[in-house]
Structures are given as structure tokens and as C-alpha cells.
C-alpha positions in Angstrom: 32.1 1.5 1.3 30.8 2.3 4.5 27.1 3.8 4.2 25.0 5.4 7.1 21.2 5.4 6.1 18.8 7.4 8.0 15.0 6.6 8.0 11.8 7.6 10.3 12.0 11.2 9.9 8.4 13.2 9.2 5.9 15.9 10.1 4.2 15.5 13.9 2.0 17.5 15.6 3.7 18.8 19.3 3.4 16.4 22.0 3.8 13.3 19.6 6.4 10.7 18.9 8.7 9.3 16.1 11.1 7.0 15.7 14.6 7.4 13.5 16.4 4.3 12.7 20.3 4.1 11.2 21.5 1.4 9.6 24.3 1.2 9.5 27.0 -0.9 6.6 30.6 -1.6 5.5 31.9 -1.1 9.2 32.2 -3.2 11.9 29.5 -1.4 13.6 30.1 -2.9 17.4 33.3 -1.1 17.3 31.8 2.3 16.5 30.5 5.1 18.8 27.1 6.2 17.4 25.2 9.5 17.8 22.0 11.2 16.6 23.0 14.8 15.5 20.6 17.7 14.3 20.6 21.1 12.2 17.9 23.3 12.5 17.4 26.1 9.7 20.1 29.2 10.4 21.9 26.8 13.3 25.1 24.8 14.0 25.1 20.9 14.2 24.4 20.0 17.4 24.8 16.8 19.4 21.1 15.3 20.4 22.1 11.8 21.5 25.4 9.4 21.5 25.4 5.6 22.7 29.3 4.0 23.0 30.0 0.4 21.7 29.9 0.0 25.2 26.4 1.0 25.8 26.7 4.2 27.7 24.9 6.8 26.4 24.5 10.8 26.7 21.9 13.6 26.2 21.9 17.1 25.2 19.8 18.8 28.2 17.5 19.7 25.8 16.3 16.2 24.9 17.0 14.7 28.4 13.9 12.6 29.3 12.2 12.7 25.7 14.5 11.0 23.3 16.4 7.6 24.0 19.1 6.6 22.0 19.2 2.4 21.7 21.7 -0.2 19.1 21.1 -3.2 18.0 24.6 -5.1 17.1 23.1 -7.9 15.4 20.8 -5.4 12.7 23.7 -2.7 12.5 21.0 -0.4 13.3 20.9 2.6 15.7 17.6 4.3 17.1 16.2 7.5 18.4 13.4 7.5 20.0 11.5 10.7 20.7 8.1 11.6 22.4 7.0 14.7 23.8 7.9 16.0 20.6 7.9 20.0 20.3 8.6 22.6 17.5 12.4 23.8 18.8 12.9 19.9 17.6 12.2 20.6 14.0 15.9 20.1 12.2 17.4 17.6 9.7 18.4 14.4 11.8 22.1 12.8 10.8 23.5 9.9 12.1 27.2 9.9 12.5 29.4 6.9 13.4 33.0 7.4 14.6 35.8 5.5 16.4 39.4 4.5 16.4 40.9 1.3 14.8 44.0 0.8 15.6 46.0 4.3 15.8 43.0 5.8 13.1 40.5 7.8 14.1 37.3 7.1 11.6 34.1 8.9 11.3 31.1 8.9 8.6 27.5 10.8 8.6 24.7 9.8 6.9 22.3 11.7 4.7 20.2 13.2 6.9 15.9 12.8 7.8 13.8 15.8 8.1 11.9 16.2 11.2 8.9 18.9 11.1 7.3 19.4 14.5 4.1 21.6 14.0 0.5 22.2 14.4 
């Protein structure tokens, strides 16, 4: 059973940091795509951060500079980390793993962490 659990989510002031961690179980993780996704109250699932099993990784504009995706193989785990934090980043925080074995296309989301950006 493969299970995506999200941690490091919380309430910040603007300007400061946090760090979300994934971990990730039941899949071979070095074969999946991961990405750090977000929903904001009244808003569509958006894309915030995705690193490849290969390593390369992509930002949404809006997070370019602030936030660095990062995986570590060996703990299952995937990372986000953000500074610079401001209130448009408030949203719940998913994880989502996806790839193709074989001729199947796979992909799972975790729970979800809360992120509150306010003064």
C-alpha cells in the first residue's frame, strides 16, 4: 500500500521559512517523479514544485527563487523548502508521486499540510 505522508506545514509570519518533508512508502520511490502541489481556499490545485527521478526540477513562477524542491533516495523522502514566505502562499500542501512502470501510468497524493502565512 503505497502511502505519501506530509509533515512541516504551520503558521509563519511573512518573510519567514518552513520546511515540508514527504515520505514517501510502498513504492519504489527512485522511479517516481515527485512534486509539491497547493490549494488555496476558493482555488484550483496548482503545481508549486516537481523534481524527476532524474533530478531535474521545475518551478511555478510564482515560487521561482523562494522554494527549492530536493530528494533523498536513500530516506524516501521529498522536501520543499521555502523562505521569503508571503500570505498568497497560505494553501494546503500535497505531495503527489507519479510515473510509469512498465506500460502503467501510476500516481498517488498524500494527505495534505496546512500552510498559514500571516501577521
Amino acid at each position: 500500500q503505497v502511502q505519501l505522508v506530509e509533515s512541516g506545514g504551520g503558521s509563519v509570519q511573512p518573510g519567514g521559512s518552513l520546511r515540508l518533508s514527504c515520505a514517501a512508502s510502498g513504492l519504489i520511490f527512485r522511479l517516481y517523479d515527485m512534486g509539491w502541489y497547493r490549494q488555496a481556499p476558493g482555488k484550483q490545485r496548482e503545481l508549486v514544485a516537481r523534481i524527476t527521478d532524474g533530478g531535474n526540477t521545475n518551478y511555478a513562477d510564482s515560487v521561482k527563487g523562494r522554494f527549492t524542491i530536493s530528494r533523498d533516495n536513500v530516506k524516501n523522502t521529498v522536501y520543499l523548502q521555502m523562505i521569503s514566505l508571503k500570505p498568497d502562499d497560505t494553501a494546503v500542501y500535497y505531495c503527489k508521486a507519479d510515473g510509469v512502470i512498465g506500460v502503467l501510468r501510476y500516481d498517488y497524493w498524500g494527505q495534505g499540510t496546512q500552510v498559514t502565512v500571516s501577521s
